[in-house]
C-alpha positions in Angstrom: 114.2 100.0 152.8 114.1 99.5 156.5 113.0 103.2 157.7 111.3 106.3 156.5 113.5 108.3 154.4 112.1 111.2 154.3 115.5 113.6 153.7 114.8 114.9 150.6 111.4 116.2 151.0 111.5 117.7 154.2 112.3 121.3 152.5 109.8 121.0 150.0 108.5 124.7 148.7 107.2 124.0 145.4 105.6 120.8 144.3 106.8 120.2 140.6 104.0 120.4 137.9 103.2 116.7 136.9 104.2 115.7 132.7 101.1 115.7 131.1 100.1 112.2 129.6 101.6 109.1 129.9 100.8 105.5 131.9 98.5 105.9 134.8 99.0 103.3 137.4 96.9 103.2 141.3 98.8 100.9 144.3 100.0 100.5 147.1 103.0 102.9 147.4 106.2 101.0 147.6 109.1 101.7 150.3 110.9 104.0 147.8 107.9 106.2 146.8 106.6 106.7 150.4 108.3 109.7 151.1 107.1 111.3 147.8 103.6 110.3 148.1 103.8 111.4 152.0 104.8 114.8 150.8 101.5 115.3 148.7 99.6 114.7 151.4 101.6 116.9 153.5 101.7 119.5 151.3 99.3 122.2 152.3 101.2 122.5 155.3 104.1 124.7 156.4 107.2 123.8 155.9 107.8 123.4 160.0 104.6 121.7 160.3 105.5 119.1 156.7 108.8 118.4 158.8 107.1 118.0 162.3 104.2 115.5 160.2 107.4 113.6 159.1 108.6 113.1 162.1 105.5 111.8 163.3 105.1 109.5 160.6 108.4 108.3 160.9 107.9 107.4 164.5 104.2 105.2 163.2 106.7 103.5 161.4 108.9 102.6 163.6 106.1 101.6 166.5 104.1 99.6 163.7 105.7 99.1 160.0 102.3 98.2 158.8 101.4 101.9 159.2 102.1 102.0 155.7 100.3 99.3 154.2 97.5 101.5 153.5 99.1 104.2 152.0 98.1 104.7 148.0 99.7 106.1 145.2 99.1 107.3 141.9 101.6 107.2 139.2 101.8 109.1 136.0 105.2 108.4 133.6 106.9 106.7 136.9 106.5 109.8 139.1 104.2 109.9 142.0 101.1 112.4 141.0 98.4 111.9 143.5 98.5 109.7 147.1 95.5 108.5 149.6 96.3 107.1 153.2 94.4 105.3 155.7 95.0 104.5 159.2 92.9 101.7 160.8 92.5 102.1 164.3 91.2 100.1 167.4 87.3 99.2 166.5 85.6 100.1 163.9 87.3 103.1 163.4 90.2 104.7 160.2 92.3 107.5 160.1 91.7 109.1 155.8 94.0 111.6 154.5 91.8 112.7 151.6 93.7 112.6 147.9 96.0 115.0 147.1 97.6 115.6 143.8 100.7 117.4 142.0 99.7 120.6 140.9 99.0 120.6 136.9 97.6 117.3 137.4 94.5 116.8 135.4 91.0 115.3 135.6 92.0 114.6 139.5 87.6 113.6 139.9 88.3 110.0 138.3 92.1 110.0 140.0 90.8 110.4 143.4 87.6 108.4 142.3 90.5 105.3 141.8 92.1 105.9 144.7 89.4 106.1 146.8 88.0 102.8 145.2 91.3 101.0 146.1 91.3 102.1 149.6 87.7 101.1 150.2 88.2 97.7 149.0 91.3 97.4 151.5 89.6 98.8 154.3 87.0 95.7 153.8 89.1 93.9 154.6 89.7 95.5 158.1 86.4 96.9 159.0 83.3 95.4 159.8 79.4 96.9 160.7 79.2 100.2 161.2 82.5 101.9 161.0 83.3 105.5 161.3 86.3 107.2 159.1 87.7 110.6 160.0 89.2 112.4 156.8 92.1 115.2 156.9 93.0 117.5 154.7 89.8 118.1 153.3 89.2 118.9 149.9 85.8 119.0 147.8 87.0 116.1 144.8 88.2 113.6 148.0 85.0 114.6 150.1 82.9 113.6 146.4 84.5 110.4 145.5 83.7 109.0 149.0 80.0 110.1 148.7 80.3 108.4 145.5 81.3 105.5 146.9 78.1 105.3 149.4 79.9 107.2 152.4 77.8 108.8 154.9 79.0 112.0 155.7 78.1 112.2 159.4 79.8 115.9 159.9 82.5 118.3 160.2 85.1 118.8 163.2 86.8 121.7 164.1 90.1 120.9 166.1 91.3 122.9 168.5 94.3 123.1 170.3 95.6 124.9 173.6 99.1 125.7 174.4 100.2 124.0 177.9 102.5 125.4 180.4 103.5 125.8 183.8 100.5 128.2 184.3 97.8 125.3 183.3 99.1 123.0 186.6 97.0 123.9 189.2 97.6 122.6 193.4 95.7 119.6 193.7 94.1 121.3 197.2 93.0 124.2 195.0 91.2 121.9 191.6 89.6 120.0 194.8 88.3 122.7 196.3 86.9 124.3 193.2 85.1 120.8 192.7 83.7 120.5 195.9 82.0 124.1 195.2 80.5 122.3 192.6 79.5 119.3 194.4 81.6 117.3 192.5 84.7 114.4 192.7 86.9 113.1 190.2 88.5 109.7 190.2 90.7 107.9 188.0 89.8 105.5 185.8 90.4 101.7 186.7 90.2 99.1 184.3 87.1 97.8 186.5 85.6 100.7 185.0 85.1 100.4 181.6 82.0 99.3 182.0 80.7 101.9 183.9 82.7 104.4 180.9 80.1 102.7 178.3 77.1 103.5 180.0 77.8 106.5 180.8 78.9 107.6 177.6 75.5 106.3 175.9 73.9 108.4 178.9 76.4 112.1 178.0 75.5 111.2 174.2 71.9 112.1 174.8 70.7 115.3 173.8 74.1 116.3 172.6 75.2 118.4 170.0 78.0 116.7 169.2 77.3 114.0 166.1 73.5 114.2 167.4 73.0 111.6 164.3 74.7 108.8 166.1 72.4 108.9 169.1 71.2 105.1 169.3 73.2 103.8 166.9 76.3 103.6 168.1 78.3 100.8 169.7 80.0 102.7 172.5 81.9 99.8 173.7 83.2 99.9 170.5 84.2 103.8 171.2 85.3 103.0 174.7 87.7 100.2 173.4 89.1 102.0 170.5 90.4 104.6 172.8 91.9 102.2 175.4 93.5 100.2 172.4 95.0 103.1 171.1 98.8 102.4 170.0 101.2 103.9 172.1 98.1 105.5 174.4 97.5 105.3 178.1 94.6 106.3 179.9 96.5 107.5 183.1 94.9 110.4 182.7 91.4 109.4 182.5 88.9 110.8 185.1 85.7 109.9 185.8 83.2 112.5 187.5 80.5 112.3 190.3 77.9 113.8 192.6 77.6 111.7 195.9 77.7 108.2 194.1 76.2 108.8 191.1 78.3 108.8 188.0 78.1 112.2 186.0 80.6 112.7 183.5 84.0 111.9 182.2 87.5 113.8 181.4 89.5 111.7 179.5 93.1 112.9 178.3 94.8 110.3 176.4 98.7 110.9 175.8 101.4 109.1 173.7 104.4 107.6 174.8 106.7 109.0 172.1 104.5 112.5 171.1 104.9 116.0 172.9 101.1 116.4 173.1 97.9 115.4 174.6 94.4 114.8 173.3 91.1 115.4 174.7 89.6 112.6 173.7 85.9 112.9 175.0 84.5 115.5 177.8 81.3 115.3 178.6 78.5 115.4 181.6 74.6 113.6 181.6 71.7 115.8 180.5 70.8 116.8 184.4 73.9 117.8 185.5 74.4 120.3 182.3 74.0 124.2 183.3 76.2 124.0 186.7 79.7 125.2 185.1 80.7 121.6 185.5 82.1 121.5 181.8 84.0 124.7 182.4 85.9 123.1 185.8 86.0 119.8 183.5 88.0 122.0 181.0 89.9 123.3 183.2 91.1 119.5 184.8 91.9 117.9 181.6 94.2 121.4 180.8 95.9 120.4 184.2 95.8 116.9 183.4 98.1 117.4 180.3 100.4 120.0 182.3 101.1 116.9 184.8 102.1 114.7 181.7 104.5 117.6 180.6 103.0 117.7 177.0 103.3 120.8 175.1 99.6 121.4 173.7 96.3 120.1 174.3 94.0 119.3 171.4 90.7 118.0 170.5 87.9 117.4 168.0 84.5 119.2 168.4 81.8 119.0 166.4 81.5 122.4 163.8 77.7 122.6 164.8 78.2 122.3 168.7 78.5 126.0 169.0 78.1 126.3 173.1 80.7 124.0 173.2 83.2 125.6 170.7 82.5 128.7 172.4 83.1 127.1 176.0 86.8 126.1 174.4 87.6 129.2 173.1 87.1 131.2 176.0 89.5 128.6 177.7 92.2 129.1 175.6 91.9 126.6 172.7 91.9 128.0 168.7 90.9 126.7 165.9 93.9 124.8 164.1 92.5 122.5 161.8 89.3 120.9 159.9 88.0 117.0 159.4 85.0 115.5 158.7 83.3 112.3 160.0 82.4 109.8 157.4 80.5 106.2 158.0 79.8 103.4 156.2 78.3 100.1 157.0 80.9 97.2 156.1 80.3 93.5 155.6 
């Protein structure tokens, strides 16, 4: 099988009740049972959002066919009862989609305990030190078989997402002016940066609320590179922010080359530049930002506890769409 097929399940209303008994068997899912076990994981979605999460996958596949080599399967009689995916990423850094299972399927805490248990031993295999895992679709029997399995559970994201239109491009005179009242400039990011992009996101990570547990502990060239390294990602749209010459903040708005959206990857300002309305105007950029790469929403992941940022968001548009949760673990 050379591509995704994916035909069959794209109208999926009802997920069939799975035959009680029979052989159990936990693997990698082959070529012809990936659209089956893709639907489980899809399937607490509507159907126009299973169809649009097809099409993205199906467009992984074709950038990288070893998308799939981390997607898991549980079998039961030959049919595909419950499914587990993971998507390594630049870094120290995975993608979960928690287990999912066929409705009528029983005992799913050892199920998702086995699928869970093959997934971590092939993530050894592609992680090392301290690694960070961000789980979709949560559920409370996925969330338990990783603490199980000696998984930190660092926190819980809300993502949010804002529409982008031709209202959200501002004239560049008018964003420059509005910066100037603040004292501020913005400049794109060079790759003589990066640098500069890890020390000053160790500096923004201080006294934040976002992940406040990771303060000191984390390798943010490691962050940093994971973002550049992104497949398919550019950082054209990566800003970094200043007062005089001093380095203050960063916008960064990462798009994909095949995807109609953009993601706010990190946002953020030092401890004594906070209190200005800086974040606001920042907020404000990256939505103009995505206008100029003609994407069609703007999303992001923000911390559930951060609650003057959320609110900051929401009053610029952005609504809750969607839950994760952070998960570490220190690897071999």
């Amino acid at each position: 099988m050379n591509s995704l097929d994916v035909t069959s399940h794209h109208s999926i209303g009802q997920v069939p009740i799975v035959p009680s008994g029979g052989p159990i068997q936990t693997d990698v899912a082959l070529p012809a049972e990936r659209a089956a076990t893709l639907a489980l994981l899809f399937q607490q979605h509507s159907t126009k959002s299973r169809a649009a999460l097809f099409r993205w996958a199906g467009e992984l596949f074709h950038e990288n066919p070893a998308v799939f080599d981390g997607l898991f399967r549980t079998s039961v009689n030959g049919q595909v009862s419950g499914a587990i995916w993971a998507q390594p990423g630049p870094g120290n850094q995975a993608t979960v989609w928690l287990p999912e299972f066929l409705r009528g399927v029983t005992d799913q805490e050892s199920l998702a305990k086995g699928l869970v248990e093959i997934l971590d031993i092939w993530l050894r295999g592609r992680l090392r030190g301290l690694s960070f895992l961000s789980a979709k679709c949560l559920n409370a029997v996925g969330l338990r078989a990783f603490l199980e399995l000696g998984y930190w559970h660092l926190a819980d994201m809300s993502r949010m997402a804002v529409r982008i239109d031709e209202t959200s491009l501002v004239p560049e005179d008018c964003l420059e002016g509005e910066c100037r009242g603040l004292g501020i400039r913005l400049t794109p990011y060079q790759s003589k940066d990066r640098t500069l992009l890890i020390n000053l996101s160790e500096a923004i990570s201080k006294e934040s609320l976002d992940c406040p547990a990771l303060s000191g502990i984390r390798d943010y060239g490691n962050v940093v590179d994971s973002q550049l390294h992104r497949q398919g990602c550019t950082p054209s749209h990566w800003r970094i922010v200043w007062i005089d010459y001093e380095p203050i903040g960063a916008v960064l708005v990462s798009t994909h080359n095949s995807l109609p959206h953009a993601e706010l990857v990190f946002l953020g300002i030092v401890p004594a530049a906070r209190g200005r309305g800086i974040g606001r105007q920042l907020i404000r950029h990256a939505k103009h930002l995505a206008a100029t790469a003609k994407v069609q929403s703007l999303s992001l992941n923000c911390d559930n506890d951060n609650f003057p940022a959320i609110s900051t968001y929401q009053r610029a548009g952005f609504q809750s769409v969607g839950r994760s949760a952070v998960f570490v673990k220190q690897y071999e």
